[in-house]
C-alpha positions, 0 to 999 in steps of 0.5 A: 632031288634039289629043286629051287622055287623060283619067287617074287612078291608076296603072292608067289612067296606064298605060293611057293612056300605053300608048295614047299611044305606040301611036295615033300609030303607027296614025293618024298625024294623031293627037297625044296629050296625057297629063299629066305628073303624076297630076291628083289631085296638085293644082292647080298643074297646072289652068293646063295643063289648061285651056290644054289642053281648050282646043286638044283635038278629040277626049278619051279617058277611061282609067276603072278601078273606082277612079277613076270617081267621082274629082273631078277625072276627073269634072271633065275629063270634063265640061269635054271634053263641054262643050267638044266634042260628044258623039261626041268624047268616049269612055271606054276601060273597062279593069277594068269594063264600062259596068254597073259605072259609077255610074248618075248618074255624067256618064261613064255617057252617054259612048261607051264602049270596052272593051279588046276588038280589035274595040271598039278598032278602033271607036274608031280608026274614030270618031277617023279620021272626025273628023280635018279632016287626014291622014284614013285611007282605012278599008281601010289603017286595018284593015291598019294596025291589025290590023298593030299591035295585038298590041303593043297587046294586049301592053301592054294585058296588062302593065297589067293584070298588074302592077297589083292587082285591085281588089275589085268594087265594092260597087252598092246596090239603087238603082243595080241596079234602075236598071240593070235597067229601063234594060235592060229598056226598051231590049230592049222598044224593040228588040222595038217597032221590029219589031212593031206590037202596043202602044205599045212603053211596056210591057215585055214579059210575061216581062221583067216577071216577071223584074223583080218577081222581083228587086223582090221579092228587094230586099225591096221593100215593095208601094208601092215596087214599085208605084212602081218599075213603074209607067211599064213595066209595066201597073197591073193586072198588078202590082196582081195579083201583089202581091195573089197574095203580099201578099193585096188592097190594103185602102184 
């Protein structure tokens, strides 16, 4: 099965390549494609690339702090989601967690994979179940992999270590209130799978609390907050607090 590793920068080529020499070992059905050169370098090579994205079954993602918003990474991401459906399309997050991608960023809504046994063993599985041939039966798939991925993890750790740290990356308000009322939502829904109480529309009493409290630490003024909780939280529980700190809304 053709499957095109996605890369920008040194970090990533690395990682991808590490990841290219080591999959083959473990689902042999499995051929990887890593461009020859850094995709930033120009577009002699888009003739490739689309000849390329053209043959693949399935993509992987390599994404660092650095180049998750890089054109053309964003660009091969979107022609590989175009062109293949959603669960064939994944990242492998190697200096961030999937908070840290950029709210509006395509990657944001992939399948992610972070540098962990487990997690790479999820991957492996979701790669296995797409194969049309030489598919592994999933008990010599886990024999397989736990075999090998101490050298994986080897390598995994020599990228890491040679490349420099890159410097958190600086996230505005917007993107931080976004983060926490997507989490927020998701908990509530969780809790709305198992209770019958409410519409499952509103957050919870104490997550509630817990978002104003960081509204507030914005220096948010009482029409945005009102705007930022409206669709979580009921009207009159906000109208309540901001009247507690800011005193009555005079209209």
């Amino acid at each position: 099965m053709k499957t095109f590793f996605s890369w920008s920068g040194k970090k990533s080529h690395a990682m991808a390549m590490a990841f290219s020499d080591w999959l083959p070992c473990v689902i042999q059905a499995v051929d990887p494609w890593v461009s020859s050169e850094d995709i930033d370098r120009g577009s002699i090579w888009l003739n490739e690339i689309f000849e390329q994205l053209k043959d693949t079954n399935f993509g992987l993602v390599f994404v660092t702090k650095e180049n998750q918003d890089k054109p053309w990474l964003l660009f091969e991401s979107g022609a590989l989601s175009k062109g293949l459906t959603e669960n064939r399309v994944c990242t492998v997050l190697i200096d961030l967690q999937v908070r840290d991608i950029d709210s509006g960023s395509p990657i944001k809504h992939l399948n992610h994979t972070a540098l962990e046994k487990s997690e790479v063993f999820k991957l492996l599985k979701t790669i296995n179940k797409h194969l049309e041939q030489g598919k592994v039966q999933e008990n010599r798939l886990e024999t397989s992999f736990d075999a090998l991925w101490p050298s994986l993890e080897t390598k995994i750790q020599d990228v890491l270590d040679s490349q420099p740290v890159d410097d958190e990356p600086a996230r505005d308000d917007k993107d931080v209130l976004n983060d926490i009322l997507e989490n927020v939502l998701i908990i509530n829904k969780r809790v709305s799978r198992f209770s019958h109480k409410g519409s499952g529309r509103h957050i919870e009493k104490h997550h509630a609390e817990a978002l104003f409290k960081r509204l507030l630490k914005m220096d948010m003024d009482r029409g945005d907050i009102e705007e930022a909780m409206e669709d979580v939280v009921p009207s009159f529980w906000v109208k309540n607090q901001l009247d507690e700190i800011f005193g009555p809304d005079e209209e």
